[in-house]
C-alpha positions as CSV (number, residue, x, y, z in Angstrom):
1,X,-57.5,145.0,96.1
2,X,-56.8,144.7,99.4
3,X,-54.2,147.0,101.2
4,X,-51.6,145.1,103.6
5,X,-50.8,147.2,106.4
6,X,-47.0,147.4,107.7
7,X,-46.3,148.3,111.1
8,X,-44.1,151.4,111.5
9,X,-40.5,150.9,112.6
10,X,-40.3,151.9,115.6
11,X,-37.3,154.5,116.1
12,X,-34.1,154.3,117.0
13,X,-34.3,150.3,116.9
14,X,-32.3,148.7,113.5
15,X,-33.7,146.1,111.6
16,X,-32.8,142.7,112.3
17,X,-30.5,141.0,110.6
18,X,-30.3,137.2,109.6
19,X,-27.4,135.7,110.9
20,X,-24.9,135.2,108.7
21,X,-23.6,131.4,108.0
22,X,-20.7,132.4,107.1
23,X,-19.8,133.9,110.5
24,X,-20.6,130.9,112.1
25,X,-18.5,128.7,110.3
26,X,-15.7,131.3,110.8
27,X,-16.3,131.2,114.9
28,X,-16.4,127.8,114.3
29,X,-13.4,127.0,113.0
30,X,-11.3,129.5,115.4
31,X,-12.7,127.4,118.2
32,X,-11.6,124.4,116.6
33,X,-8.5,125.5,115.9
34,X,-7.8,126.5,119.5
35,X,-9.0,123.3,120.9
36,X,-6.8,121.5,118.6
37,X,-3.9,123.5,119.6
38,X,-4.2,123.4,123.2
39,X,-4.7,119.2,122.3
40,X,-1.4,119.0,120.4
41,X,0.6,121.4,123.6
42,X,-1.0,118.7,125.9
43,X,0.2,116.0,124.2
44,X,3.5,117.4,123.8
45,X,4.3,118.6,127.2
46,X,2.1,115.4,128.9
47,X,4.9,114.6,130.5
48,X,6.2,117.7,131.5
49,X,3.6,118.7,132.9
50,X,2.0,115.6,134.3
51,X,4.0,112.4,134.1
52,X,6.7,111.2,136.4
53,X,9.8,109.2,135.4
54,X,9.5,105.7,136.4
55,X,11.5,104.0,139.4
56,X,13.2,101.0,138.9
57,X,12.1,98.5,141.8
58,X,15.2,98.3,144.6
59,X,16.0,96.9,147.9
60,X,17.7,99.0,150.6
61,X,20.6,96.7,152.1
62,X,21.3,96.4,155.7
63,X,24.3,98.5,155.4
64,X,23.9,102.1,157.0
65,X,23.9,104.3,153.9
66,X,22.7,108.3,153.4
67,X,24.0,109.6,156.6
68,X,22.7,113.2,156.6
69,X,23.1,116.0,159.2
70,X,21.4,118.6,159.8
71,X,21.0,121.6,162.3
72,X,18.0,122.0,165.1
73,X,16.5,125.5,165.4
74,X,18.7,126.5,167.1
75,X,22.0,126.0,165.0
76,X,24.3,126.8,167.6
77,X,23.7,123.9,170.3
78,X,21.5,121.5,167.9
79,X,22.2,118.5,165.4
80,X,20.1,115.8,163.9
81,X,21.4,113.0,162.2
82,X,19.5,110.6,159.9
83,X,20.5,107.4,158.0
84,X,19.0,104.5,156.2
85,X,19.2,100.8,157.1
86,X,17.2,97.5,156.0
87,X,14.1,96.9,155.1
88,X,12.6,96.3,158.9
89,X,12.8,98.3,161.7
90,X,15.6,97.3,164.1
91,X,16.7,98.8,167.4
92,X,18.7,101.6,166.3
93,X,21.0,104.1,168.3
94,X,23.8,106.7,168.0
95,X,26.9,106.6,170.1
96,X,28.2,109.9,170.6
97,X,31.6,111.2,172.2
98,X,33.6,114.4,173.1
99,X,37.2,114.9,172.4
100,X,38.7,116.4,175.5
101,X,41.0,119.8,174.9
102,X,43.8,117.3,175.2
103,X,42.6,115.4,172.4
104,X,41.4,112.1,174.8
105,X,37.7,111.1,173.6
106,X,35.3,111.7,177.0
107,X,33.0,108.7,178.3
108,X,30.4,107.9,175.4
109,X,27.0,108.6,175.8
110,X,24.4,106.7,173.8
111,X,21.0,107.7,172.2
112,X,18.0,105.7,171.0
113,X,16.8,106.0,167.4
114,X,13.9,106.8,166.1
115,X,12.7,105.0,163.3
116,X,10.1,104.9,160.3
117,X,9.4,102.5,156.9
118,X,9.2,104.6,154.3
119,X,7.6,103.0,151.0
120,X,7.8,104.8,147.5
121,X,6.7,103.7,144.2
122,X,8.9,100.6,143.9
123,X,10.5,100.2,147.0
124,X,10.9,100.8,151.0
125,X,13.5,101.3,153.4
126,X,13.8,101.9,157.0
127,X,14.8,105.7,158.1
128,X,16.4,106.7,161.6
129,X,16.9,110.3,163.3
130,X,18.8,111.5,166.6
131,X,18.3,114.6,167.8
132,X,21.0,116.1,169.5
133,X,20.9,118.7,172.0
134,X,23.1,121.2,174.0
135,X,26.2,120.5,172.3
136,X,29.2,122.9,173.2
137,X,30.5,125.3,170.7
138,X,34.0,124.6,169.7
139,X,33.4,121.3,170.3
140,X,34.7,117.9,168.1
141,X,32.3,115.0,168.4
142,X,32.6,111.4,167.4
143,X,30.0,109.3,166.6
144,X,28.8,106.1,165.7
145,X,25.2,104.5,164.2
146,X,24.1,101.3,164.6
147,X,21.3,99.5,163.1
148,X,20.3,95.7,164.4
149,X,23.4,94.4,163.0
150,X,24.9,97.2,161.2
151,X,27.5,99.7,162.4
152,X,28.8,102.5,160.9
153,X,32.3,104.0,160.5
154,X,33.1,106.3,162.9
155,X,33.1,110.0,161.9
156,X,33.3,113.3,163.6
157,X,32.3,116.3,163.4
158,X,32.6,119.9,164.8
159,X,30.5,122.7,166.7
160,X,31.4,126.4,164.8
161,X,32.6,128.9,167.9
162,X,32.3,132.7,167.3
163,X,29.4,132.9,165.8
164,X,28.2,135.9,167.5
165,X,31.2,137.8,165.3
166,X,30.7,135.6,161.8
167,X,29.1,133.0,160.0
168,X,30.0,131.7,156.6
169,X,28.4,129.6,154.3
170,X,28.3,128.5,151.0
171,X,24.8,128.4,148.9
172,X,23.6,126.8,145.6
173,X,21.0,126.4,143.6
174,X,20.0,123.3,141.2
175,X,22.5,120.8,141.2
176,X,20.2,118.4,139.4
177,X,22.9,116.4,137.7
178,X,21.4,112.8,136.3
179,X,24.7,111.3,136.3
180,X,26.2,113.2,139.0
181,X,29.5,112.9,137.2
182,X,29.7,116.9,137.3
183,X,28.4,117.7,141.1
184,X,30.8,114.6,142.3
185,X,33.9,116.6,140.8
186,X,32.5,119.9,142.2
187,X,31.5,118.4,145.7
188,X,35.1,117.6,145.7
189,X,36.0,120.7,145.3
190,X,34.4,122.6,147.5
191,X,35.2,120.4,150.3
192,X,38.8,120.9,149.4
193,X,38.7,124.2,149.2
194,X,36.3,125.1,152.2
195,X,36.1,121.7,154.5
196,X,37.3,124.3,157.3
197,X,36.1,127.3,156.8
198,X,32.3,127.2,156.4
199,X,29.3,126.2,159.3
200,X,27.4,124.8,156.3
201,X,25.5,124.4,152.8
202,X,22.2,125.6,151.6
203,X,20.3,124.1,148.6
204,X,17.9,125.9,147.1
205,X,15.9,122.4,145.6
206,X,16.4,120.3,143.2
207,X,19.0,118.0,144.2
208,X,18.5,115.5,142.4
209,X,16.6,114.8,138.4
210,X,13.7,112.9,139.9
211,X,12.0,111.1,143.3
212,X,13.2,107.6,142.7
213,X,15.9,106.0,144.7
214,X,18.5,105.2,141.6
215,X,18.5,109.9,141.7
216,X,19.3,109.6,145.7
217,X,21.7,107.0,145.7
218,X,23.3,109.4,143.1
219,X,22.9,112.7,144.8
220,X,24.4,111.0,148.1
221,X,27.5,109.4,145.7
222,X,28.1,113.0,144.2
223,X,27.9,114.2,148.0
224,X,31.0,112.1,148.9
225,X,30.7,111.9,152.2
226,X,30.4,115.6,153.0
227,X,27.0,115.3,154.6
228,X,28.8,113.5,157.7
229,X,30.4,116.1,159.0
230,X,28.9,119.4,157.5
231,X,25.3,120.3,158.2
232,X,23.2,120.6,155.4
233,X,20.1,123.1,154.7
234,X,17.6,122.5,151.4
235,X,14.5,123.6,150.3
236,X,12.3,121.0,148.3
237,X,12.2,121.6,144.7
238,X,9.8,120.4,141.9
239,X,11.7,117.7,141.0
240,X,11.6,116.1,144.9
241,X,8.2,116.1,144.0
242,X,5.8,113.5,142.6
243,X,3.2,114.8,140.2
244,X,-0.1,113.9,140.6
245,X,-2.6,115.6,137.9
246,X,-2.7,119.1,138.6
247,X,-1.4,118.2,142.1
248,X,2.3,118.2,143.3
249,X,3.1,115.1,146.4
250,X,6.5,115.4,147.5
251,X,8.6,112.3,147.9
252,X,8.2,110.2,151.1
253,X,11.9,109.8,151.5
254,X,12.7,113.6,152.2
255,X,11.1,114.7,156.0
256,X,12.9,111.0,157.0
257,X,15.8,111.8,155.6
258,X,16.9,115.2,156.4
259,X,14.2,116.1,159.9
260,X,14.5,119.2,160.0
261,X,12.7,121.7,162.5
262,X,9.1,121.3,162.9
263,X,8.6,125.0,163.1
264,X,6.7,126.1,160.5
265,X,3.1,126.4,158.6
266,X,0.9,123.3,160.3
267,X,0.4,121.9,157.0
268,X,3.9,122.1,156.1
269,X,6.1,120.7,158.7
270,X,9.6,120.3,158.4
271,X,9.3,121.2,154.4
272,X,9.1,125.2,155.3
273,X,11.0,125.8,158.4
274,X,13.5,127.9,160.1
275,X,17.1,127.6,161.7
276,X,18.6,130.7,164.0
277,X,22.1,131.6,164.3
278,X,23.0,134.9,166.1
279,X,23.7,136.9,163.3
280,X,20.8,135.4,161.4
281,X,17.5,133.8,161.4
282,X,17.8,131.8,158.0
283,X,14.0,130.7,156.5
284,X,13.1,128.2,154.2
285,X,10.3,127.8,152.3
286,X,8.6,125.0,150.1
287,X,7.5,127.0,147.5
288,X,6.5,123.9,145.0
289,X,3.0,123.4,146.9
290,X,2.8,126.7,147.1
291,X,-0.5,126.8,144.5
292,X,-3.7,126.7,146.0
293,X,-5.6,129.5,148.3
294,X,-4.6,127.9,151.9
295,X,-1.4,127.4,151.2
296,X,-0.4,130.5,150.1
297,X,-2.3,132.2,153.2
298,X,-0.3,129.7,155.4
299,X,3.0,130.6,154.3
300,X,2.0,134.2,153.7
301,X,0.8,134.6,157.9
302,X,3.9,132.3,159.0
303,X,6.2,134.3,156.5
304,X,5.5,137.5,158.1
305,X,5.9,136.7,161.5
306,X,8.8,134.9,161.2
307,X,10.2,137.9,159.7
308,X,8.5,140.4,162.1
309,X,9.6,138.3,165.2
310,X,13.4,137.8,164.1
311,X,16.0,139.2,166.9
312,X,18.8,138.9,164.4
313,X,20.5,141.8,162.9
314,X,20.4,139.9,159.1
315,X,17.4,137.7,157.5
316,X,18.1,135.3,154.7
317,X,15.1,133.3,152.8
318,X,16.1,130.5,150.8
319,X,13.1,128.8,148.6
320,X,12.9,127.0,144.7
321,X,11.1,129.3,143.0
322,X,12.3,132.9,142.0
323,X,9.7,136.1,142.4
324,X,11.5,137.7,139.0
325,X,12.5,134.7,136.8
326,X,15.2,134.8,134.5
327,X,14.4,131.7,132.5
328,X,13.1,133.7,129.1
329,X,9.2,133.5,129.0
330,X,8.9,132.1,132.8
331,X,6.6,133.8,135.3
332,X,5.5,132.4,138.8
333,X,2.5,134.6,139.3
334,X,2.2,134.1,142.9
335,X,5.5,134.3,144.4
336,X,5.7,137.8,142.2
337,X,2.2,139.1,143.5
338,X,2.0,137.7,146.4
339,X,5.4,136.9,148.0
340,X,7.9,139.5,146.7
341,X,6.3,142.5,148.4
342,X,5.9,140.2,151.9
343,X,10.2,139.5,151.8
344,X,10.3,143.5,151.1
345,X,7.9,145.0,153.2
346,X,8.9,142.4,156.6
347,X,12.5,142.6,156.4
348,X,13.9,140.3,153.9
349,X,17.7,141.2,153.4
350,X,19.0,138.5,150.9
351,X,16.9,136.1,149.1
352,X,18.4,133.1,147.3
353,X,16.4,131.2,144.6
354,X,17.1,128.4,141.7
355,X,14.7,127.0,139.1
356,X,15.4,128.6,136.3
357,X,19.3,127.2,135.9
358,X,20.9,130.6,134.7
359,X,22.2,133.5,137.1
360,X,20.5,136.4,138.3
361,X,20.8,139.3,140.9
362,X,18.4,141.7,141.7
363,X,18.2,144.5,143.8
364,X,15.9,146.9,145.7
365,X,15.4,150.2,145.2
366,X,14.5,153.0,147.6
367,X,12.5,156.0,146.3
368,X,15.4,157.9,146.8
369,X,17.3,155.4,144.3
370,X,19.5,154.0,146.5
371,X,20.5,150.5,146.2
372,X,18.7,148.4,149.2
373,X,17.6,145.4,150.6
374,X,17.1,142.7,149.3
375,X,18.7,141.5,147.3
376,X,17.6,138.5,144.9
377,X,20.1,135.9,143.8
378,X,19.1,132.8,140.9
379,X,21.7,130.6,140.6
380,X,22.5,127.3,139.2
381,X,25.6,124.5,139.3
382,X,23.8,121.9,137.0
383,X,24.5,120.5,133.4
384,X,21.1,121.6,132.3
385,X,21.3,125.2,131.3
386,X,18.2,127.4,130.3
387,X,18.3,130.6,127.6
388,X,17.9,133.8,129.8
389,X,15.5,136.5,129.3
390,X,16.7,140.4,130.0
391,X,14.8,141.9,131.9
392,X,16.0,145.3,133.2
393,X,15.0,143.7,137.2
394,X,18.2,141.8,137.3
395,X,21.5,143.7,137.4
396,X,23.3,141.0,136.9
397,X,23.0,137.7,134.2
398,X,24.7,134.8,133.2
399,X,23.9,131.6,131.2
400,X,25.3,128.5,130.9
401,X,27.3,128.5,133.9
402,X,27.6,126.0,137.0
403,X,28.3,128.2,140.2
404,X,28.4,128.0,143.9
405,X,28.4,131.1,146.2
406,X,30.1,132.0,149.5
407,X,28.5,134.0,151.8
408,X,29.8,136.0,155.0
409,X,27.9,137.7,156.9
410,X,29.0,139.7,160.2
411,X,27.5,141.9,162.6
412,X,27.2,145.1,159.7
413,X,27.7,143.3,156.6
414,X,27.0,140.3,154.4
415,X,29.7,139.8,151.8
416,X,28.6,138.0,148.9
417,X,30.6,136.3,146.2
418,X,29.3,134.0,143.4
419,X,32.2,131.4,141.7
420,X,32.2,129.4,138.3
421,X,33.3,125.8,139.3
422,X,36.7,125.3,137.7
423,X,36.6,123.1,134.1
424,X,39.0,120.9,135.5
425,X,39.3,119.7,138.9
426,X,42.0,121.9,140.9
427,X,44.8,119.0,141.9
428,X,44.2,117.5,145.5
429,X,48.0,119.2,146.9
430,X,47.2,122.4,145.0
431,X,45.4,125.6,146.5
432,X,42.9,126.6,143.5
433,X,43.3,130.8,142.0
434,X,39.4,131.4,142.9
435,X,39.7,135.0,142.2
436,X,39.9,134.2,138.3
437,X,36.7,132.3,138.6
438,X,34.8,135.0,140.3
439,X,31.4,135.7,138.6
440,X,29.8,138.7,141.0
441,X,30.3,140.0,144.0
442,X,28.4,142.5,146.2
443,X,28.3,143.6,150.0
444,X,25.1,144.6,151.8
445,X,26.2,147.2,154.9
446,X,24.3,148.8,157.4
447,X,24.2,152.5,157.2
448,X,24.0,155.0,159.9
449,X,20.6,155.7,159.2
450,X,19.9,152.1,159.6
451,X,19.1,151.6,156.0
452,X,20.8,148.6,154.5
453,X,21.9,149.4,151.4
454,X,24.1,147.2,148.3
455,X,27.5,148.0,146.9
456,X,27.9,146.3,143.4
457,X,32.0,145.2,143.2
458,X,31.4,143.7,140.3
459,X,30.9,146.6,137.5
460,X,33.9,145.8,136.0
461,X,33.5,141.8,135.6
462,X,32.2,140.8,132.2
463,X,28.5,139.0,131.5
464,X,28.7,135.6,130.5
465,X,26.1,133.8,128.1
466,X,27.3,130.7,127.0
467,X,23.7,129.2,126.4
468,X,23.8,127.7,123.0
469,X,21.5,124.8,122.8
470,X,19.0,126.2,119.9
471,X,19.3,123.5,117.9
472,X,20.1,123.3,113.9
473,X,16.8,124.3,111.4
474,X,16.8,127.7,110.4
475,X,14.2,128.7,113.3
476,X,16.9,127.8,115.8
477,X,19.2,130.0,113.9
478,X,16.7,132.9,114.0
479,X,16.5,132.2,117.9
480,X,20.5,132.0,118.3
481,X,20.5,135.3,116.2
482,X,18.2,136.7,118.4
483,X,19.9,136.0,120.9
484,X,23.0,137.2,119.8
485,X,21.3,140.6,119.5
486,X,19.8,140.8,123.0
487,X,23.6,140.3,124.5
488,X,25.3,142.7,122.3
489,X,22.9,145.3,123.0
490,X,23.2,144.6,127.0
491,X,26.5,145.4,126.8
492,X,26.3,148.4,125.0
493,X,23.9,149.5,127.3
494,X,26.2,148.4,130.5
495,X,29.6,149.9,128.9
496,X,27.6,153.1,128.4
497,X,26.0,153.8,132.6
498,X,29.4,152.1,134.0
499,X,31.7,153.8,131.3
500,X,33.6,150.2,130.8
């Protein structure tokens, strides 16, 4: 018989193994099942994440509508005013005059418009800017527009004085109110309350629910005038943009309608920009195309020097998107990585965010566990409310709330204080109780060693969490109960380091 010769195994190398079926089918079917999940999200969140509510085709009337103003770059001396008018550009022009110390209106002086067509989705409409220089401080204007055959009201409006010594504003984040039932009532307010006592208003984005026309006409309604006579400073927001696949576009109607300075990244004119005032040099930045590689290298290189190169004694940055999110489960990766140690390291003093429509205040601290600069503020005045996470970042939360802040600042010390809007609109002849709607309230000071560091005045003011929008199946009930958990141990945990 003949003998069959085996080769001998060679050391240290296993047999092989036949690969088993069953393993197959099991990698198999994972992949499956994660491909159909990430299907069914898609389809879920399509829209979310990639559609765009539809506008309804208008016409923009010859009437002179959506008067805006805003400041130049240099706040103190500058003021641009925009409006909209027809359909066709006509010869356009803003009549301007000074009221005399006596209270006589000086010779008028006239100005030529520029103008644009602006076409969106389902419409266009003509958009026309002055720029106004070397206005006095202290000084009451009146002015007129006119449009081919169209002309405006007269309104006025007034250059601050002493703002070498103080400045005063009032900030907020998303309005974002569909309706604009709610921001109407609190616009009112506001300009009741402070139509004399602020220089002007900051947005941080998302003014209005969507890009179409029907959203403006109703952010504009809510606005009630205001924008007239009070200067107005927004960032863009996602929802200014249009969405356009994994690209964001924003709408043609906002660089037309607001103009503001031209002084920032190339590719991002008049969307990122600055404004200076003596006490501070106030920075804005689009942070919704803030996504790809030479965008964020842009705004990273104009961001520091901006910073580097301010004179001012304070720097405030106003932008959309917040670098520690309190929206539960939200996370911008780059403005954490990238952007938060840039406002830190370059001087940042007070950063004032939105998005996530819950509050939110942040602070800095030294290595020494002080209390610095800056400080980050989210904030929200709109209908839609978000559930907040709890992170131990923030030092301050709050859900389900629709606030406004006003904001002082002076040589040594800004003085910030955050407000609930009132339920009910204060009575036109009455002088509203603010201090039982105050929500937080903190002062930044200059120390003698230079360091700015926070004071926290609002230790003994109580959290507020009013989100309840979970829903009714039992996995909503689990969520609320959750919920209900994560508050009651934050203020156990607060009552026990402030002893309250």
């Amino acid at each position: 018989m003949k003998k069959v010769y085996k080769a001998p195994r060679l050391q240290g190398i296993p047999a092989r193994k036949k690969k088993s079926h069953r393993g197959r089918y099991i990698t198999l079917a994972s992949l499956l099942l994660i491909v159909s999940g990430l299907t069914a999200l898609t389809l879920v969140r399509w829209n979310a994440w990639f559609g765009n509510k539809p506008e309804a085709p208008y016409t923009t009337p010859e009437e002179i509508t959506r008067i805006t103003m805003v400041p130049g770059e240099d706040f103190s001396h500058q003021r641009v005013f925009s409006w909209r008018s027809g359909e066709q550009i006509a010869s356009s022009s803003l009549s301007l005059r000074k009221l005399s110390d006596k209270g006589d209106t000086l010779p008028e002086k006239l100005y030529p418009a520029l103008g644009s067509l602006i076409e969106s989705r389902s419409g266009k409409g003509c958009y026309y800017h002055v720029s106004l220089d070397s206005l006095e401080e202290g000084a009451t204007y009146l002015y007129q527009l006119k449009s081919g055959r169209s002309t405006s009201p007269i309104y006025s409006f007034s250059m601050p004085s002493g703002l070498q010594d103080s400045l005063r504003f009032i900030y907020m984040g998303d309005v974002q109110d569909p309706e604009g039932r709610m921001s109407k009532q609190f616009f009112q307010e506001l300009s009741q309350t402070y139509r004399d006592s602020i220089q002007f208003f900051a947005f941080a984005g998302d003014q209005i629910e969507g890009p179409t026309d029907a959203y403006w006409q109703t952010w504009y309604n809510s606005l009630s005038g205001l924008s007239t006579y009070i200067p107005i400073l927004a960032a863009p927001g996602n929802h200014e943009y249009l969405k356009r696949g994994f690209a964001r576009e924003l709408d043609a109607r906002w660089i037309p309608q607001f103009n503001y300075p031209a002084n920032g990244p190339k590719d991002y004119l008049q969307r990122s920009y600055y404004v200076d005032f003596p006490l501070v040099r106030f920075i804005i930045l689009d942070t919704t195309d803030i996504m790809w590689l030479g965008s964020i290298n842009q705004h990273k290189a104009w961001l520091k020097q901006v910073l580097s190169e301010s004179k001012q004694p304070w720097q405030v940055v106003l932008f959309h998107h917040a670098v520690d999110c309190v929206r539960e489960g939200r996370k911008n990766i780059i403005m954490h990585y990238v952007f938060k140690d840039e406002l830190i390291s370059y001087g940042a003093d007070l950063v004032l965010q939105g998005h996530d429509h819950g509050y939110a205040r942040a602070t800095t601290r030294s290595k020494d566990h002080d209390t610095i600069a800056p400080t980050f503020i989210i904030s929200s005045a709109s209908p839609k409310v978000y559930r907040n996470g709890f992170s131990s970042v923030h030092d301050r939360l709050g859900s389900g709330l629709q606030l406004y802040q006003d904001i002082t600042v002076t040589q040594n010390q800004i003085h910030y204080k955050s407000y609930r809007f009132p339920e009910e609109p204060t009575p036109r002849d009455s002088v509203p109780n603010r201090s039982q709607y105050l929500y937080d309230e903190l002062v930044l000071y200059k120390g003698k060693d230079g360091i700015i560091r926070v004071e926290d005045k609002a230790r003994s003011l109580p959290e507020l969490f009013l989100f309840n929008s979970f829903g009714t199946d039992s996995k909503a009930h689990k969520k609320a109960a959750q919920y209900a958990k994560e508050i009651q141990e934050r203020a156990a945990a607060r009552k026990s380091s402030t002893g309250r």
